[in-house]
C-alpha positions in Angstrom: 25.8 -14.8 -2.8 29.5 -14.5 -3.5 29.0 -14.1 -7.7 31.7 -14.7 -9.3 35.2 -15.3 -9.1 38.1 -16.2 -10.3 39.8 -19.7 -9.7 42.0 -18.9 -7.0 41.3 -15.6 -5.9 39.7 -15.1 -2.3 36.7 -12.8 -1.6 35.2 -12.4 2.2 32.1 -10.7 3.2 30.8 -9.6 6.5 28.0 -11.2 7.9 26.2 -9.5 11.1 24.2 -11.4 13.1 21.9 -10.0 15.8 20.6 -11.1 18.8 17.3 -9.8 19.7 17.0 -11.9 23.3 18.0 -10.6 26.7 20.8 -13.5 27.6 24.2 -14.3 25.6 23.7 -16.8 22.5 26.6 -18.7 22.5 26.8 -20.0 18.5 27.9 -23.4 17.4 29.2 -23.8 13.3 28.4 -26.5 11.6 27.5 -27.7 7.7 30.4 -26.4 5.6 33.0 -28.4 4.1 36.2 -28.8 5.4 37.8 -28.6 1.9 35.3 -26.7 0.5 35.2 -23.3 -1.0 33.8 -21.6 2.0 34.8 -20.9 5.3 34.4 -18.9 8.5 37.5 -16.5 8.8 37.3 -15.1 11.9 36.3 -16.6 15.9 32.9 -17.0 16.1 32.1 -15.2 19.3 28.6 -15.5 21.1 26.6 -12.4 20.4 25.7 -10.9 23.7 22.4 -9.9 24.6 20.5 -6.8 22.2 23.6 -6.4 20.3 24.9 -8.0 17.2 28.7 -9.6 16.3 30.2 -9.7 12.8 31.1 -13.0 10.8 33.9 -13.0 8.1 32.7 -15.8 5.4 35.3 -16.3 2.9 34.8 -18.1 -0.7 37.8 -19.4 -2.7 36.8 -21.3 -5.5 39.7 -23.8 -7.0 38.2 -25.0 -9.4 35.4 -23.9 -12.2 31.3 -24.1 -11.5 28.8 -23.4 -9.1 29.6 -24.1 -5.9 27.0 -24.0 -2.7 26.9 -24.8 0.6 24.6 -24.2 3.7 26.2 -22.7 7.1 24.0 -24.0 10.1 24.7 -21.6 13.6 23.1 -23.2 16.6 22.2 -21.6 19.8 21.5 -24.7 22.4 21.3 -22.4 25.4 18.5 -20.6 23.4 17.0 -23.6 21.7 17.8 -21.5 18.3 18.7 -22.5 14.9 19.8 -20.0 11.9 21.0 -21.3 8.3 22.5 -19.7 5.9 22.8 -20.9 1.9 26.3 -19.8 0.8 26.8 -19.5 -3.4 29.3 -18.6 -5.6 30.6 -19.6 -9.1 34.5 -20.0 -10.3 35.4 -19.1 -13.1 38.6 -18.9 -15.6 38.2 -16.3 -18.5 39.4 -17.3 -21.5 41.2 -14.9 -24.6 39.5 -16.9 -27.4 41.3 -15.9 -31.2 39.8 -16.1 -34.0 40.2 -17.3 -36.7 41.6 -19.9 -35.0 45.6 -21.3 -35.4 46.4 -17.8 -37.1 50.4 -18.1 -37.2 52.1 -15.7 -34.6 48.6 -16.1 -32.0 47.9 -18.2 -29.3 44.1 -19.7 -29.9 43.4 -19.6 -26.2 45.1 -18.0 -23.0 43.8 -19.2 -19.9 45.5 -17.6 -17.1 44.0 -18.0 -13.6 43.4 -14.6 -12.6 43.5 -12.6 -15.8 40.6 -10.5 -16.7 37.9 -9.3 -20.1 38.0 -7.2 -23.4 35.0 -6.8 -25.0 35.8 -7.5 -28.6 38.9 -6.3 -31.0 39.4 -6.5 -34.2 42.8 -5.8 -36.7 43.4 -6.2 -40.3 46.9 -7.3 -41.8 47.5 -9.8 -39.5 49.7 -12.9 -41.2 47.0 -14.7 -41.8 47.9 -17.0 -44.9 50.8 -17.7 -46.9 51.0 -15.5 -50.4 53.5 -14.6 -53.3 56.5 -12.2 -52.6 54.6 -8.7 -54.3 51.2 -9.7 -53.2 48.7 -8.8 -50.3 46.1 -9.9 -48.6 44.3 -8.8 -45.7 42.4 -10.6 -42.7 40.8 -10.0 -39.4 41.8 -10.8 -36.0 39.0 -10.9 -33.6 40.0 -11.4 -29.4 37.0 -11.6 -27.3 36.3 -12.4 -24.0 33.0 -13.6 -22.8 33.3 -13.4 -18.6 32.6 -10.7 -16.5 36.3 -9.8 -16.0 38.3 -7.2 -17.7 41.9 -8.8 -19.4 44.9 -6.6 -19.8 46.9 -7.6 -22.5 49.5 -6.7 -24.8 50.3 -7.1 -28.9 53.7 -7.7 -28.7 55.8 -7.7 -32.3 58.3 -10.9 -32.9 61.9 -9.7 -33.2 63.6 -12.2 -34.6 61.6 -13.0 -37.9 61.5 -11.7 -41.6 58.7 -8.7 -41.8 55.9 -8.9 -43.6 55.1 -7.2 -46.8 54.5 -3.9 -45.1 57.6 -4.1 -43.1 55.8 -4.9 -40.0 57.2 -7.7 -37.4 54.8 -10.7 -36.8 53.3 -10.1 -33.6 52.2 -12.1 -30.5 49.4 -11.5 -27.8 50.8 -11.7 -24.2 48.9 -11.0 -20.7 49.7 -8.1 -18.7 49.0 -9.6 -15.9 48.0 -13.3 -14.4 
């Protein structure tokens, strides 16, 4: 089981494979998609007698979901047959804002690789219009629901009036993507 992974990002694990007999086992590949998520990476060598050789399986989702497939290795010379059920899930975090269509955030950033907060919250963000003098106060929550961590950045607007405390509107910007 692969878990899961960002769309786009490639994760390989080993997969040893022993022969127990006392001749060669010459393996033949079949079962896996050509355009599919998963793959062999490396030459898939026959495993000599009482010793063991090491398969690279790769997964690299490109799109969100669940994704599985079953490897099938056949030994004819041994009259052998080993499957393998191969799983793994893309996924895309997304920054979700809210309350939504606050002026100066983005309601959603969805960039292929970037990665989880937890939850954050700050007051005094622009939230609604009010009369020069006044104030008024909201809360900015940014959360994250995947299993990834997101690096990101509050970012102020330079080239607009300040608010009533002085302070720049601000923007939310990935570190990373």
């Amino acid at each position: 089981n692969f878990g899961q992974l960002a769309v786009g990002q490639v994760k390989v694990l080993p997969l040893r494979i022993r022969n127990l007999g006392s001749t060669e086992a010459p393996l033949i590949p079949s079962g896996l998609n050509s355009t599919g998520p998963f793959c062999i990476v490396n030459a898939l060598l026959p495993v000599p007698a009482n010793s063991f050789e090491t398969l690279s399986l790769q997964f690299s989702p490109l799109a969100q979901g669940i994704r599985s497939e079953t490897l099938t290795l056949s030994c004819p010379a041994l009259g052998k047959t080993l499957t393998i059920s191969l799983k793994g899930e893309g996924v895309s975090p997304v920054l979700k804002v809210t309350p939504a269509g606050v002026p100066g955030l983005t309601t959603a950033l969805e960039p292929a690789s970037i990665t989880t907060i937890d939850a954050w919250s700050t007051t005094g963000a622009p939230c609604r219009h009010v009369a020069s003098g006044d104030r008024a106060t909201s809360t900015v929550t940014l959360q994250n629901s995947s299993v990834f961590p997101l690096s990101y950045k509050i970012l102020p607007i330079l080239d607009s009036a300040s608010n009533y405390n002085g302070k720049l509107p601000f923007t939310i910007t990935p570190c990373e993507a």
